[in-house]
N, C-alpha and C positions, 0 to 999 in steps of 0.2 A: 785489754783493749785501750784502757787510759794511755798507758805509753806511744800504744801504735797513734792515737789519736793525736796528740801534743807533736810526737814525729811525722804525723801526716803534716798538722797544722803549721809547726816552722818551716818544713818542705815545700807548700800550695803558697802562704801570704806572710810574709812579713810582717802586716797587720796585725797577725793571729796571732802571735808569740802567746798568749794567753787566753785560750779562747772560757775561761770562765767571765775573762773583766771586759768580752765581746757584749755580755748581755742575754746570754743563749735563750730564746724563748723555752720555759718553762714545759714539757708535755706529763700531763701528768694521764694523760692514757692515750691509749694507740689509735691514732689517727688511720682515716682510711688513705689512700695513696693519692685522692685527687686533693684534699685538704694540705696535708701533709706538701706534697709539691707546693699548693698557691702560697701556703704559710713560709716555707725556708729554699723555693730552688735561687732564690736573688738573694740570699745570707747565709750561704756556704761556698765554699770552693768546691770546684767541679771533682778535682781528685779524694778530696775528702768524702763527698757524696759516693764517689763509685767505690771508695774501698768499705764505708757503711751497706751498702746494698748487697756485696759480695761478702761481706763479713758475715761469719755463721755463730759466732758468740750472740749470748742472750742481754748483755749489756746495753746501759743508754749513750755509750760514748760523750760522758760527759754532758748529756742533754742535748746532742744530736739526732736522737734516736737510735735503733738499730734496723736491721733488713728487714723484719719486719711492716714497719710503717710504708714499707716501698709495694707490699704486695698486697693484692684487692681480697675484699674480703670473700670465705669462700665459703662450704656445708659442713664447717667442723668436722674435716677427716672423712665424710660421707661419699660414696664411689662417683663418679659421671655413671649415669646411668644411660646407655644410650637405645635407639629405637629398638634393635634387634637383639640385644641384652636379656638372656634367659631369665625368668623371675625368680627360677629357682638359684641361679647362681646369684641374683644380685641379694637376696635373703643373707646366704650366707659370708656374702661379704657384709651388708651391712653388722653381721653376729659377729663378726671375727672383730670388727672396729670397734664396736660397743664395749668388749671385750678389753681394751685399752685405753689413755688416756691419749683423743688424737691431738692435744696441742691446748688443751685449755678453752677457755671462752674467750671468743673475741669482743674485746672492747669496744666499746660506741668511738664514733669518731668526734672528736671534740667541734661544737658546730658553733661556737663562741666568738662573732667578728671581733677583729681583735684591731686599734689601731698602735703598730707600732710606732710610730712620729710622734703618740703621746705617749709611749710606753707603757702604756696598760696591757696586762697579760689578763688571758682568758679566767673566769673564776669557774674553777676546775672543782673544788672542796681538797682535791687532792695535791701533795708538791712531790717531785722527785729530790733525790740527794743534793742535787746538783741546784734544784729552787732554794732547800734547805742551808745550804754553802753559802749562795750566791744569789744577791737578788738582782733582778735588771736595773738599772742606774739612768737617769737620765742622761748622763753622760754617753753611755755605752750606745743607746737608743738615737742619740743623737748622729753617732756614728755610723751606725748602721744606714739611717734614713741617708746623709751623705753619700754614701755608697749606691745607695739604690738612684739615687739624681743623676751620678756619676754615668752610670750605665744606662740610663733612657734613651740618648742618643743612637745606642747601637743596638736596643729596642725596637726605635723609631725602624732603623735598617733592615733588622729582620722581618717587620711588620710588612715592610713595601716589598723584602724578599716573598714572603710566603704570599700575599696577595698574587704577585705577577704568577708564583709555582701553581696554586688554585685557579688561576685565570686558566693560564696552558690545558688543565688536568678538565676544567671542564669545558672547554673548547673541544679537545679529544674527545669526553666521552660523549657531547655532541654530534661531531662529526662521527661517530661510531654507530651512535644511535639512526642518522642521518644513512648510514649504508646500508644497515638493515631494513630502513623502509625503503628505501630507493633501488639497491643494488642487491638484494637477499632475491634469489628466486622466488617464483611467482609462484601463487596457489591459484591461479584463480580457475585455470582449467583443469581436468579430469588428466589430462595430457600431461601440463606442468606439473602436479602431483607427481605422477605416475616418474614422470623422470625422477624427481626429488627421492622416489622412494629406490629407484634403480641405484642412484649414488651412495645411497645409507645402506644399501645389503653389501655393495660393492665394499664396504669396511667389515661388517655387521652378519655374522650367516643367519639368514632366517631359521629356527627351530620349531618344527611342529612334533608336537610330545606324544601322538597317538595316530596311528595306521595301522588297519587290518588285511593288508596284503596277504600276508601270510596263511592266515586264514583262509581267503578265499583261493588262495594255491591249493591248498587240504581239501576244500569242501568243492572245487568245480573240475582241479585236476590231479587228485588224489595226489599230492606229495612230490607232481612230476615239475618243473618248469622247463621242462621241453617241450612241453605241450604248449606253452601260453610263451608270448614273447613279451618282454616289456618296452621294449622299441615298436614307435607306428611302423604299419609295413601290408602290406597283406596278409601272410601270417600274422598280425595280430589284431586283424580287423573285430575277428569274433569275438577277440578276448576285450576289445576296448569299447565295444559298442554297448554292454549292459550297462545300467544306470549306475548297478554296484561297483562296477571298474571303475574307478576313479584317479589309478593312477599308473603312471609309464614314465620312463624316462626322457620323452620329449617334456610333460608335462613339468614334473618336477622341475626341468630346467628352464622352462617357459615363467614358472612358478617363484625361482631363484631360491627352492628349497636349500638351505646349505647343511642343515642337519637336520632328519628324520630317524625319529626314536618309533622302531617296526614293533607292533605286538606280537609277543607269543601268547597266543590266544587258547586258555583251554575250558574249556564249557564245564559247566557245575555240572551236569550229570557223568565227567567223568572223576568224580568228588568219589572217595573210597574203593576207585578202580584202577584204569590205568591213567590217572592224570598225570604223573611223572612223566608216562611215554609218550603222551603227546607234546607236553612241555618240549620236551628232548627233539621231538621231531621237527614243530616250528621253530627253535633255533637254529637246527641244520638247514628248513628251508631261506631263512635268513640270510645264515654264512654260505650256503651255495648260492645265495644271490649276488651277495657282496665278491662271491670267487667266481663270479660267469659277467658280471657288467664293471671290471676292475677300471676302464678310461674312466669310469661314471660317477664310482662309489668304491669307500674300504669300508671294512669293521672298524668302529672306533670302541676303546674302552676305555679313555681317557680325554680329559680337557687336552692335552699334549695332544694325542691321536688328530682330534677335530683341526687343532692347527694348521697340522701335517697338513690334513686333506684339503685345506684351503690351499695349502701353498703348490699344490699339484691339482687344483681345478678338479675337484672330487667333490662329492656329499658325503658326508661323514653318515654312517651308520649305527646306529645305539638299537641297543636291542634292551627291553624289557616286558616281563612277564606278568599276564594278565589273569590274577586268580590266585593267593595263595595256598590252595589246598594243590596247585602243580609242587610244592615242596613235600608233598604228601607227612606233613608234622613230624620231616627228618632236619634238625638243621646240617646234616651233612649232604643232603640234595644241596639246599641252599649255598653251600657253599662252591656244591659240582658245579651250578648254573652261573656262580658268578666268574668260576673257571673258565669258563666255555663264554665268555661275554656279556652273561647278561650284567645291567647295571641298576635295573630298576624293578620292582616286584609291587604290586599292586595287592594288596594286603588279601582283597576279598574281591568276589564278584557278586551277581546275583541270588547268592549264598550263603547263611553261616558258616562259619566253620568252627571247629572247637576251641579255638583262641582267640576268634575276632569276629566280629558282629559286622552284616553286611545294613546298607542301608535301603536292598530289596527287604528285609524284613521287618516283622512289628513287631519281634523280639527284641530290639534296642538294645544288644549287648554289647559291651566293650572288647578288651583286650583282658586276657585270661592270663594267668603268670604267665604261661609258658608264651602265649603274645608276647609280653614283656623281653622274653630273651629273645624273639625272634627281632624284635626292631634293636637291640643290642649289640646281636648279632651283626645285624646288615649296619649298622651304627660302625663296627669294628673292619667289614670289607670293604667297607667305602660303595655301597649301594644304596641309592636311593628310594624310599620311601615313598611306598605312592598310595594316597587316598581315596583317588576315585572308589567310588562305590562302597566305601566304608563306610558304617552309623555314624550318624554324631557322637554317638559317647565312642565308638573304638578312634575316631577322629579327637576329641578331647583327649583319652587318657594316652597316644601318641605322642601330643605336642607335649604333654606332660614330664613325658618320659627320656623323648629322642635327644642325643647329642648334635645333631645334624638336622639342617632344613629340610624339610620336605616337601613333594610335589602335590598338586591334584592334577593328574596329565590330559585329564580330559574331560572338564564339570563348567557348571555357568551357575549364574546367581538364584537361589531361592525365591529370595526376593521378587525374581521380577516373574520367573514360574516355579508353581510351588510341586514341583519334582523330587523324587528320594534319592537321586543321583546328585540334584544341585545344590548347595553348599548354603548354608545360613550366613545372615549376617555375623553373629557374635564366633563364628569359627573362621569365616574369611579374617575378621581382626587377629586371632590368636594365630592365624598362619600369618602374617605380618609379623607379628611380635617372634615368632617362629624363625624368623628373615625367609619361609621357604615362601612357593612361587603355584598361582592358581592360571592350568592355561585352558585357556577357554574353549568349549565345544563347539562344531557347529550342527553337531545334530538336533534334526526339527522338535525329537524328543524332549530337550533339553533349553533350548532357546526359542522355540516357540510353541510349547506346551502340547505337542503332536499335533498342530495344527501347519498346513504349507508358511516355511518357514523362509525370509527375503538376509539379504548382506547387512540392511538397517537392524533385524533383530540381534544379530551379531555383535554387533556397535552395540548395539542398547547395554548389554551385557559385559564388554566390555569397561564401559563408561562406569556403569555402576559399580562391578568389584574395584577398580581405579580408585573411587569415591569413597568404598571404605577401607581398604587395605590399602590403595599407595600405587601411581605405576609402577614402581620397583616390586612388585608382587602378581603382577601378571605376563602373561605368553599366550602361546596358542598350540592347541591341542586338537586337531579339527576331529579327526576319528573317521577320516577317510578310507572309503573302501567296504563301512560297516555301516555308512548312510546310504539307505535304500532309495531318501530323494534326498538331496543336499538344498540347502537355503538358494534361489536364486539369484544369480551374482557370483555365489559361490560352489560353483557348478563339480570342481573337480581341483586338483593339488596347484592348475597355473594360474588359481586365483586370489592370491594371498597377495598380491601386490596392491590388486585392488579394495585390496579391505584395507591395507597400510594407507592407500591414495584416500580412501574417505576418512576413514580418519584426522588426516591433516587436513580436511575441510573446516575442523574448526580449531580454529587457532590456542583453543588452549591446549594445543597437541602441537607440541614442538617436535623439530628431528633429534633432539637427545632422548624425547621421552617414545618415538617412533623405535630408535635402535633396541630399546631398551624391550618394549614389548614384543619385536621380532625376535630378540634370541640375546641380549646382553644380559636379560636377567638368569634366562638358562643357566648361561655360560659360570655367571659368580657363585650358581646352588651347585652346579656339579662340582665346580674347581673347592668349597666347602667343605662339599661331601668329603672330595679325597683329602682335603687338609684335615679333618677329624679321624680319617684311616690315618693317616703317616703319622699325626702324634699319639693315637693310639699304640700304633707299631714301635715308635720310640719308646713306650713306655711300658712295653712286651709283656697286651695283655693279650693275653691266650685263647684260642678258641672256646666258644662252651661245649659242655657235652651231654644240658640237659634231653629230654627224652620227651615227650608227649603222648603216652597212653593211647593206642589205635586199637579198637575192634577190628582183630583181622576177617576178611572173608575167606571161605573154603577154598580160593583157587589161591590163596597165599602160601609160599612156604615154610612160615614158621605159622603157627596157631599163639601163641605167646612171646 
């Protein structure tokens, strides 16, 4: 690098023919890069400087430094740990660095005012080669300070340049600031709102993560939807008039649902019976829903899918399962269901089961090995992960475990009622740190402690999981169809507009952080999910084949 130096140096200045008898200030340790700058960017040449910064030799060029001195100081090799950074993964980065030598210690930066006009150099205790050679000379110092008189003038010029550039820059962000209070749509009526929020779905699909539709097709017309219509009509007078109806396709569209994830709903007493065949059954009334109201709604099984349906004026459909004892502890179900559409699986309901602890119980159990393969599993199909109704500890030893964020599709804060459905503080945080997504209920069970439940208790709940996991970690999950009275305000599925419209009543609810709780944050946990399937698939891990040990009963075909 000597040569390249002396070659740079006759190349940039005439002057320089020798840059030791220039006087080089002395560094006898590594400067941080603001020092560094104040101390030599007016006693170097420009081209000299930029081939030191670019230069990857460990050399001092002569007591110019090298590229070093040009970059800030940083965590000695230590990762960017960022907010949704697994802790297990960052553990093992930090082992793998420790492991190596990331670059040495960095040096203090030398904080010694120095005047060169009297050519006094900094008392460092330390000299480089080049101090040792060569000491600064009054002569040299003399020269230098020449050169800096030289170029004050066009000092002076850039100063009045960047003045007038800083004038423009905040004049702009004045007048910017200046349209947003004057010319930004208005909040102040119910009305104004409500527009504001029509223009943010019009980008944005609203996603509600939980409807029992399905279910109440089973339980009021055995399995038929001939019977019940989901368009108002006369035929569908009967069906839309019980309090439980809560949803139709005017609705939904009144609603500006743009994707609703249907439960396949199967009740804990069919737990070591036929729960597989109901499973089976509410996904078929699903998909014959989606293949009978096709202007309306498709099957979606994919973030792609959802797009699709945007762009042909449809509701995207997701289907996920509610209860994992519907897998009946085969992961080759698991796998059937997610053939057949499903995309999301709810671990437990009001139930244990032999690998996961419900959070109806005072058993407090976790996730059992064969749990473990089960979220591994769904970790490797690209399905989502759903918490509702699981323990706290099978919720802890998930986040623990999973490769992929995960949901709770339909739960509210602890905190504000202390419910064995709703979610604690210190687990909302680790679903944050998780990057997965808590959407909020509106059942009165849940948000207002079984008590007649209004839109305001809604908010409340909202507000507060925001407050400790982040808006990038909530949605909405209302659980329509399975509230017997729903919150007033929030009467039925075309009411979601108006809980976005209060919302923005208080302004520390902006419409980025509006899109984000209708359905953007959905959108980045699914698109996730499938990026953890596709590089799992690139890196062609294989199905599991473990087993789970089931007590058969007598009307089963094998006994063992």
């Amino acid at each position: 690098c000597k040569d390249v130096v002396k070659e740079e140096s006759l190349k940039i200045d005439s002057n320089c023919k020798n840059s030791l008898s220039m006087g080089v200030l002395p560094i006898a340790e590594r400067p941080n890069w603001t020092s560094f700058a104040q101390l030599h960017h007016q006693f170097i040449d420009d081209e000299l400087e930029e081939h030191i910064k670019q230069c990857s030799c460990s050399c001092n060029h002569m007591g110019y430094g090298n590229s070093m001195d040009y970059q800030t100081i940083g965590f000695g090799g230590l990762p960017d740990v960022t907010e949704h950074s697994n802790t297990r993964r960052t553990h093992s980065r930090q082992n793998s660095f420790s492991n190596s030598d990331s670059g040495g210690e960095i040096a203090n930066a030398n904080k010694s005012k120095v005047n060169l006009c009297d050519g006094k150099s900094p008392q460092t205790g330390q000299t480089t080669p080049v101090e040792r050679k060569s000491k600064i000379t009054h002569h040299a110092a003399a020269a230098r300070c020449s050169r800096a008189h030289r170029l004050k003038p066009r000092r002076g010029s850039c100063a009045i340049f960047l003045t007038f550039v800083g004038t423009i820059c905040l004049l702009t962000i004045g007048a910017l600031l200046a349209y947003q209070h004057f010319m930004a749509p208005s909040r102040n009526s119910h009305a104004q709102r409500l527009k504001i929020v029509r223009r943010i779905l019009k980008e944005v699909p609203l996603v509600d993560g939980h409807n029992n539709f399905a279910w109440n097709v089973r339980k009021y017309a055995h399995n038929s939807l001939e019977l019940i219509s989901m368009r108002r009509g006369p035929n569908a007078e009967a069906w839309t008039r019980p309090t439980w109806a809560q949803t139709d396709v005017e609705r939904l569209k009144q609603g500006l649902v743009g994707v609703q994830m249907w439960s396949a709903y199967v009740p804990c007493e069919a737990l070591g019976l036929d729960a597989v065949q109901v499973a089976i059954e509410q996904i078929d009334i699903i998909r014959r829903l989606t293949d009978m109201y096709t202007l309306d709604t498709m099957l979606a099984k994919s973030s792609k899918d959802i797009f699709i349906a945007r762009q042909h004026h449809q509701m995207a459909s997701l289907i996920g399962i509610k209860g994992g004892h519907a897998i009946g502890s085969s992961l080759a179900v698991l796998r059937s269901f997610y053939s057949v559409g499903a995309r999301a699986l709810s671990l437990t309901h009001k139930c244990d089961l032999s690998w996961a602890g419900s959070s109806a119980s005072e058993t407090e159990n976790g996730l059992s090995a064969f749990g473990k393969v089960v979220i591994r599993e769904m970790n490797r199909l690209g399905m989502m992960v759903d918490l509702s109704y699981s323990s706290a500890a099978t919720a802890r030893d998930v986040l623990q475990i999973t490769r992929a964020p995960v949901i709770f599709s339909h739960s509210a804060a602890r905190q504000i009622c202390n419910s064995t459905h709703n979610i604690p503080d210190d687990i909302l945080r680790l679903v944050a740190d998780n990057g997965g997504l808590i959407m909020v209920s509106f059942d009165p069970e849940d948000v207002a402690c079984g008590q007649p439940a209004y839109l305001a208790d809604v908010v409340k709940h909202i507000k507060h999981i925001r407050a400790i996991a982040g808006v990038q970690h909530i949605g909405l999950g209302a659980g329509y169809d399975g509230i017997e009275e729903p919150p007033i305000g929030l009467e039925d599925v075309s009411k979601y507009p108006d809980l976005l419209a209060t919302l923005l009543q208080d302004h520390n609810w902006s419409e980025q952080d509006i899109a984000m709780l209708a359905g953007k944050n959905f959108l980045r946990i699914l698109e996730t999910v499938e990026n953890v399937r596709d590089y799992w698939k690139r890196a062609d891990i294989q199905p599991l084949e473990q087993t789970e040990p089931q007590p058969k009963p007598q009307c089963s075909y094998m006994s063992s």
